[in-house]
C-alpha positions as CSV (number, residue, x, y, z in Angstrom):
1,X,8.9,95.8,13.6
2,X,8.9,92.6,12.0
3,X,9.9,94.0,8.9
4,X,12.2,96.3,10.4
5,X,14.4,93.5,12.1
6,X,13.7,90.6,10.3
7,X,17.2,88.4,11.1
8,X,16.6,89.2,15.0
9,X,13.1,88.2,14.9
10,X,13.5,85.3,13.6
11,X,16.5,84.0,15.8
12,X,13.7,85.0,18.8
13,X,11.1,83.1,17.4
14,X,13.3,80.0,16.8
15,X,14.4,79.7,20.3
16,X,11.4,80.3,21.7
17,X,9.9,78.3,19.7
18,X,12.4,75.7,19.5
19,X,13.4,75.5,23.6
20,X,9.3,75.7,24.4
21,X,8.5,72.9,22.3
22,X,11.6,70.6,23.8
23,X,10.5,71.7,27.3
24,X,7.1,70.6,26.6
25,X,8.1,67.4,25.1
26,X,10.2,65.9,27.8
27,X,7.3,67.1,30.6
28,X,7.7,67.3,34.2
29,X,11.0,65.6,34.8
30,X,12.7,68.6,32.5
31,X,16.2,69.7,31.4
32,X,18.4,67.8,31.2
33,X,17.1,65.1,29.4
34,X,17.4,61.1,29.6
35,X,19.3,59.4,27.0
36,X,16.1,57.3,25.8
37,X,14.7,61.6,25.2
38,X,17.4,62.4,22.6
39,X,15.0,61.8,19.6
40,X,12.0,63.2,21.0
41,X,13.2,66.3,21.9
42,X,15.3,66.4,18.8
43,X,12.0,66.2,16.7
44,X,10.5,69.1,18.9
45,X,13.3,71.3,18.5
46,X,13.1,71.0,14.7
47,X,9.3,73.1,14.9
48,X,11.8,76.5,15.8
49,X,13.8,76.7,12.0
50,X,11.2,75.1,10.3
51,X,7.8,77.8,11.1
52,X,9.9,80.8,12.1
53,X,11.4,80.4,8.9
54,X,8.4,79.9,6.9
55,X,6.0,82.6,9.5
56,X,9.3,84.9,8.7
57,X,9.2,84.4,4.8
58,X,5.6,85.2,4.5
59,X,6.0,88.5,6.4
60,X,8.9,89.5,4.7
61,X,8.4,88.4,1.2
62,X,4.8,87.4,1.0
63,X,3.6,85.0,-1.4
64,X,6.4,85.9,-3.8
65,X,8.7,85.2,-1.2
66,X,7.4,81.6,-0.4
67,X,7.6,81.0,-3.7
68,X,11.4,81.9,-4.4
69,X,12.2,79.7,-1.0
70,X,10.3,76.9,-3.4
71,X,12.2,77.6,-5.9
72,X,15.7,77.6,-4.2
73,X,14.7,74.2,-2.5
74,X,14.4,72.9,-6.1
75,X,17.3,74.2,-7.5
76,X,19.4,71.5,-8.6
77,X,21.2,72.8,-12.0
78,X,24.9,74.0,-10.0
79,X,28.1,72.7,-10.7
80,X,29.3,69.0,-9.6
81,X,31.9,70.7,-7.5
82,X,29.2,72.1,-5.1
83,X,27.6,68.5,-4.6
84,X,31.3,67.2,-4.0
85,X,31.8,69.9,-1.2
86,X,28.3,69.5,0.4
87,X,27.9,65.2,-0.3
88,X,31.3,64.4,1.3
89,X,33.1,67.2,3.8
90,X,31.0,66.0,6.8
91,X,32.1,61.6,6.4
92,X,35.5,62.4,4.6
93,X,36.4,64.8,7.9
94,X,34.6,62.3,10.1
95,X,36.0,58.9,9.1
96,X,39.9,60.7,8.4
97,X,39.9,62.2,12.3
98,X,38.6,58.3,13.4
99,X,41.2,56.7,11.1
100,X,43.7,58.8,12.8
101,X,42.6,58.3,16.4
102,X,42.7,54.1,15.8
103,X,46.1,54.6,15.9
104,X,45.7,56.1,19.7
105,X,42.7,53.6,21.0
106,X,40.2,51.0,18.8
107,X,37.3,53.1,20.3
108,X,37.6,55.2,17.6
109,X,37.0,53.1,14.9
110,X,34.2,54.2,12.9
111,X,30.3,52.5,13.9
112,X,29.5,51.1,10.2
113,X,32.9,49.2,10.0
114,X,31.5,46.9,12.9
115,X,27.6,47.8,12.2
116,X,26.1,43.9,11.8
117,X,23.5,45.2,8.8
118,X,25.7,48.2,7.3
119,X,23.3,49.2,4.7
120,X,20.4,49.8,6.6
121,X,22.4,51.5,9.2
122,X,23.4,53.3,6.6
123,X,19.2,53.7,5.3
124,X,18.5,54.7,9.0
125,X,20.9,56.8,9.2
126,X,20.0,59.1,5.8
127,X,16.3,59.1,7.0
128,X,17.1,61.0,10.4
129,X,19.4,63.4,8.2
130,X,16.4,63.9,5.6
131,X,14.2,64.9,8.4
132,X,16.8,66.9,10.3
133,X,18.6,68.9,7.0
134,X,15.4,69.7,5.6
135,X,13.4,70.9,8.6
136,X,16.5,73.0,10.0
137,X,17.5,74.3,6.1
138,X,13.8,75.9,6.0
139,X,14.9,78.4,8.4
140,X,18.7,78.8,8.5
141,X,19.4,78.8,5.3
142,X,16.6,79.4,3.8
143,X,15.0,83.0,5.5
144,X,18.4,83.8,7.8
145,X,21.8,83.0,5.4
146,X,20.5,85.3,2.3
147,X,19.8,88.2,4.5
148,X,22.9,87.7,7.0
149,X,25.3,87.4,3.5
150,X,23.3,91.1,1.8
151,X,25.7,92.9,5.2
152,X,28.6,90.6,5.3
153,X,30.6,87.9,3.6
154,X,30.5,83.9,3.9
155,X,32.6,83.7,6.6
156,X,31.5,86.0,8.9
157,X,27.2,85.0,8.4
158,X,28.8,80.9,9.2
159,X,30.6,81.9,12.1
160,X,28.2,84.0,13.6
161,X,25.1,82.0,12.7
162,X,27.4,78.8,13.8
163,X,27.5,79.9,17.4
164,X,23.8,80.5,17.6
165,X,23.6,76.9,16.0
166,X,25.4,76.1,18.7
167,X,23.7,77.4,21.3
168,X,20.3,76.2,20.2
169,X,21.5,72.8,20.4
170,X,21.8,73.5,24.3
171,X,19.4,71.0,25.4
172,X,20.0,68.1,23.2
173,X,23.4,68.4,25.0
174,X,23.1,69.1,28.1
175,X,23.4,66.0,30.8
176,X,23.4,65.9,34.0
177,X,26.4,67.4,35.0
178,X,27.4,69.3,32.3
179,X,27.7,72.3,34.8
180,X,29.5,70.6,37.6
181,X,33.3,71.6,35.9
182,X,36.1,70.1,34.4
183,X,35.6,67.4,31.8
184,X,31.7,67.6,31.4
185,X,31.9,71.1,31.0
186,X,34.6,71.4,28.5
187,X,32.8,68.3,26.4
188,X,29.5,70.2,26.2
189,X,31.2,73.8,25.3
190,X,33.2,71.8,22.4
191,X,29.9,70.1,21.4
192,X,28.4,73.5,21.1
193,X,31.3,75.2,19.8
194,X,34.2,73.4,18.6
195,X,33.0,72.2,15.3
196,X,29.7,73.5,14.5
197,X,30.6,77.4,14.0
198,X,33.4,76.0,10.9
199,X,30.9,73.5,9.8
200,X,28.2,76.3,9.2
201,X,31.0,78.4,7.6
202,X,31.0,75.9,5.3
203,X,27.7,75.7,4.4
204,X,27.6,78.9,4.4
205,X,30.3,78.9,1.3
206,X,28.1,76.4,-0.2
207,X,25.2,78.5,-0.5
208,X,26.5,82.2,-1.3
209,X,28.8,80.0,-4.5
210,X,25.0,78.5,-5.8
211,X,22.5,79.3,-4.0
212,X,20.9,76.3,-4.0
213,X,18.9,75.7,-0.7
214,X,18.8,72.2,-2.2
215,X,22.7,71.7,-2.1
216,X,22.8,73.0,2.1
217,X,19.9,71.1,2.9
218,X,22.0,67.5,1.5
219,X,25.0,68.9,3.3
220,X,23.1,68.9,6.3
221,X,22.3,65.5,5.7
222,X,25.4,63.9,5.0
223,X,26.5,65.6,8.4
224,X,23.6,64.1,10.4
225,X,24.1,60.7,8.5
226,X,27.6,60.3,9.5
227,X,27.1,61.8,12.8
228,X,25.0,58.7,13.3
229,X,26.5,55.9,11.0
230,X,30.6,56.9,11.5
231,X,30.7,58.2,14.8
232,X,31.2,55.4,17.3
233,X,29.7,55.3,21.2
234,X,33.0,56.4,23.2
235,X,33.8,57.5,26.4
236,X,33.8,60.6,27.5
237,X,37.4,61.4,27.0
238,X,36.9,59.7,23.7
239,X,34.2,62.1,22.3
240,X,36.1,65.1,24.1
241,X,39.1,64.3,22.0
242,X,37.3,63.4,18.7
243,X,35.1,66.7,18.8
244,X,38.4,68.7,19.5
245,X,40.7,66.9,16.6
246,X,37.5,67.7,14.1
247,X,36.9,70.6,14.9
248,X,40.4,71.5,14.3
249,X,40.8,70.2,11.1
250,X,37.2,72.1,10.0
251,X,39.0,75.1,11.3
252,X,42.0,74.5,9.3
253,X,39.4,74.2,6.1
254,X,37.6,77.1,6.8
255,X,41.1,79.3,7.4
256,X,42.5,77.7,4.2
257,X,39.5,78.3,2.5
258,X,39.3,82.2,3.8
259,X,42.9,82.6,2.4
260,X,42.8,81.5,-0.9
261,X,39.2,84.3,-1.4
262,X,41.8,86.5,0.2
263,X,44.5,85.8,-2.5
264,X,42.2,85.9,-5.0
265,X,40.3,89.2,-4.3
266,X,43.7,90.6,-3.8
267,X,44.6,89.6,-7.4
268,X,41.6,91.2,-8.9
């Protein structure tokens, strides 16, 4: 069975995994979590990608298998153009959509430009995203994307394993009264789904042009580094509006993006 519905299983087993771990880490008091929780249960949900990934490539591909996902982790020799894409989508999309909203409200302006030590906010910052991008990479990317892209193209494996992405980020999102309607709904739903589905597109892109698990894992870094050293603390009509305004122009990437592969199969 394992071998049979590999992709499935190991979406399972990554929840499960995942979810169990957070509820265990945050105890008695349970979902949703206190702000002072964010890391911990961050760090537990991390254990879901990382072994169902790994359990998933040993079943699958056996000792050969762990050693390709070695391989792909060290694969560095790919064109500069793949490092530009991957290094700089996530602050160049962050820092332009907070430029942009200064003009609205000062909230918006970006957290290093008033950070009292900005390099090591900045050192901080890429630590967490280290952590995070390689951890997550081990399973997403590394057992789910090359299977999900042998039925379907780039486009369709980010989207669909965006919204999952999504949704396993549930918890770490989930306050209070997120379910109570109106705003604190419609901020978690765009947390969820506003931006991370086109983001994972992305990444997606990335790693069916070089397959380098390498490349996605540093593109999930510089997306958890900015996402802690550009993003400021804002309201939360602030952070609704921000997550909605990136979102849309990731969306506009990815469409532009899907139109020019269009062109160009078109034209061979």
């Amino acid at each position: 069975m394992l071998r049979r519905h590999p992709i499935s299983i190991y979406f399972a087993l990554t929840f499960v995994i995942s979810w169990a771990a957070m509820a265990i880490a945050v105890g008695e008091g349970g979902f949703p979590v206190a702000p002072e929780q964010a890391a911990q249960i961050g760090g537990a949900a991390l254990l879901g990608p990382t072994i169902a990934g790994l359990v998933m490539t040993g079943v699958c591909g056996g000792r050969a298998g762990l050693r390709d996902l070695l391989a792909r982790l060290l694969r560095w020799r790919v064109a500069g153009r793949w490092y530009a894409v991957a290094l700089l989508t996530a602050p160049l999309t962050a820092f332009a959509v907070l430029m942009l909203l200064t003009l609205r409200s000062p909230e918006f302006s970006p957290a290093i430009l008033s950070a009292p030590e900005p390099l090591t906010f900045l050192l901080s910052g890429l630590a967490a995203g280290l952590a995070v991008g390689l951890f997550e990479e081990l399973g997403w990317t590394a057992f789910a994307i090359p299977r999900m892209l042998a039925r379907r193209g780039p486009l369709g494996v980010g989207l669909l394993l965006g919204i999952l992405w999504g949704l396993w980020h549930l918890p770490m999102f989930w306050e209070a009264d997120s379910f109570a309607g109106g705003l604190p709904l419609a901020l978690l739903m765009a947390r969820l789904f506003a931006w991370l589905p086109p983001y994972r597109a992305l990444m997606a892109w990335v790693y069916a042009g070089c397959e380098s698990l390498l490349v996605v894992v540093l593109m999930h870094v510089s997306l958890v580094t900015s996402l802690m050293c550009i993003e400021p603390a804002l309201s939360r009509e602030g952070v609704l509006t921000y997550v909605l305004v990136r979102g849309a122009v990731l969306w506009v990437l990815v469409g532009g993006i899907a139109a020019v592969r269009r062109r160009a199969r078109s034209r061979r």
